[in-house]
C-alpha positions as a printed Julia matrix, in Angstrom:
137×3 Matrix{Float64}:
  94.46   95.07   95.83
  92.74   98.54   94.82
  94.68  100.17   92.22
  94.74  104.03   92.44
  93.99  105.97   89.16
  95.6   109.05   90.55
  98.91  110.85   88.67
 102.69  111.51   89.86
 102.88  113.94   92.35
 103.79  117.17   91.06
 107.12  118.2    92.02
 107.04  120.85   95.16
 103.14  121.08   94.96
 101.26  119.79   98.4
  98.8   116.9    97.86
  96.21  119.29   99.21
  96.83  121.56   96.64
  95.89  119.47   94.22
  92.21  118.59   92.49
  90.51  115.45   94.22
  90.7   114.27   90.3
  94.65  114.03   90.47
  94.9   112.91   93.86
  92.87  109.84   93.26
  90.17  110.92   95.89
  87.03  111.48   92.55
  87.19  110.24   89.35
  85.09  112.78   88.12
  84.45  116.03   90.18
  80.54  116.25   91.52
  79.49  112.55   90.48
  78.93  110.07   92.73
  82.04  107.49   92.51
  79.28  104.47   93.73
  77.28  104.01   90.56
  77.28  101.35   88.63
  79.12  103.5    85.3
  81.96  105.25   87.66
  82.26  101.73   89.06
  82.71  100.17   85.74
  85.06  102.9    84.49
  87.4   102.71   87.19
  87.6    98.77   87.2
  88.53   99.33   83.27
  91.44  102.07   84.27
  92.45   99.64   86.77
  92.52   96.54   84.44
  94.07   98.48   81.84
  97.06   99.93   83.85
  97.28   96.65   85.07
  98.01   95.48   81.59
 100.98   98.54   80.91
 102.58   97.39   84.05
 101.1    99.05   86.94
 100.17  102.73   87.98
 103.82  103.41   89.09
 104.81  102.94   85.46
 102.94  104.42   83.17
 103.01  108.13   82.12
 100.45  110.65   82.26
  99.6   110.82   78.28
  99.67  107.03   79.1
  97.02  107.47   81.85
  94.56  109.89   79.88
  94.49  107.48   76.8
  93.64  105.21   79.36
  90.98  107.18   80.5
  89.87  108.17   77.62
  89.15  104.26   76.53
  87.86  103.23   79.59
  84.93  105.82   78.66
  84.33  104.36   75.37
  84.58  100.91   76.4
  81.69  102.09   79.32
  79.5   103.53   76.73
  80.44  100.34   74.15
  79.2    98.0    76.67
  76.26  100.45   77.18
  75.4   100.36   73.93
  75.52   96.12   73.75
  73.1    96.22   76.61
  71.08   98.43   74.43
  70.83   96.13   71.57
  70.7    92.7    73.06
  67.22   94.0    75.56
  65.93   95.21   71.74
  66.88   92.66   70.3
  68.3    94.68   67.86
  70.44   97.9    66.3
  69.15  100.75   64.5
  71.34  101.99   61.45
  72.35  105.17   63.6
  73.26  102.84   66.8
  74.82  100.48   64.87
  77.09  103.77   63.16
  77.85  105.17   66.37
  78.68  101.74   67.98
  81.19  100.88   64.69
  83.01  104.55   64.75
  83.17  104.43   69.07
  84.93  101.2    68.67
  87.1   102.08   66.09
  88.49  105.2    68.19
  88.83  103.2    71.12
  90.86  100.81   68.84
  92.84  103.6    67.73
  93.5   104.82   71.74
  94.28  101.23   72.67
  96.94  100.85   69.25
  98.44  104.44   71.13
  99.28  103.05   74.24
  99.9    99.43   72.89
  97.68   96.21   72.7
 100.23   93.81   74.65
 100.4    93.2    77.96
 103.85   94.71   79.92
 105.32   91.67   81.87
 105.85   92.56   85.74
 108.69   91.87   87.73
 107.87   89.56   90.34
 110.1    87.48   92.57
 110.47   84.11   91.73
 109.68   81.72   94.86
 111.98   78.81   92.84
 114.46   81.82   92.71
 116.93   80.15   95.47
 118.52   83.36   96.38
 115.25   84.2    97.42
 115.14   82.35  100.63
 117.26   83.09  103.3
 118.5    79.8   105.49
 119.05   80.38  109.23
 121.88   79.02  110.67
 120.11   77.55  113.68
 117.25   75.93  111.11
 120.2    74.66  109.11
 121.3    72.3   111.46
């Protein structure tokens, strides 16, 4: 199941109307959405409305937090690359990796570090099956 990234619709205005960034279409306007960092980016906006219970449910300060951290968790994981083909960490890398991560902390702490629980139907739930008459007997 793809999970869209795209906003509420905005009351009265056409989805044509609107910027190929809200309606889901780009993720970023002008970049190719088939590299390997949009890629990356967009599974992490996906995994992490996943975790606040779904697109339909979050709000749009929500959603750009959740933006915002999926771009520092890209460049995070970036920057790991970076050190384990070295080998190792400069001072500065190792500076920019500790404050990056701390700010993505802090976005994460904004919109909350817990999963949201779903509502899902319960297949045990016996009110969820429906009994034919003719099967019945």
């Amino acid at each position: 199941m793809e999970m869209s990234i795209k906003g509420a619709e905005v009351e009265g205005q056409k989805s044509k109307a609107r910027s190929r960034i809200s309606n889901g279409s780009a993720i970023l306007p002008g970049v190719d959405g088939r590299s390997t960092w949009v890629r990356r980016l967009r599974d992490l906006i996906a995994l992490h409305l996943s975790d606040l219970g779904g697109d339909d449910v979050v709000s749009e300060a929500e959603r750009s937090i959740i933006r915002r951290a999926a771009v520092l968790e890209t460049e995070l994981e970036r920057l790991e690359l970076a050190f384990a083909l070295a080998g190792e960490a400069e001072p500065a890398q190792i500076d920019l990796y500790q404050r990056t991560a701390n700010s993505l902390r802090r976005l994460l702490e904004s919109v909350g570090l817990q999963r949201r629980p779903r509502e899902v139907e319960s297949l045990s739930d016996p009110l969820h099956y429906r009994v034919d008459e003719d099967e019945a007997a």
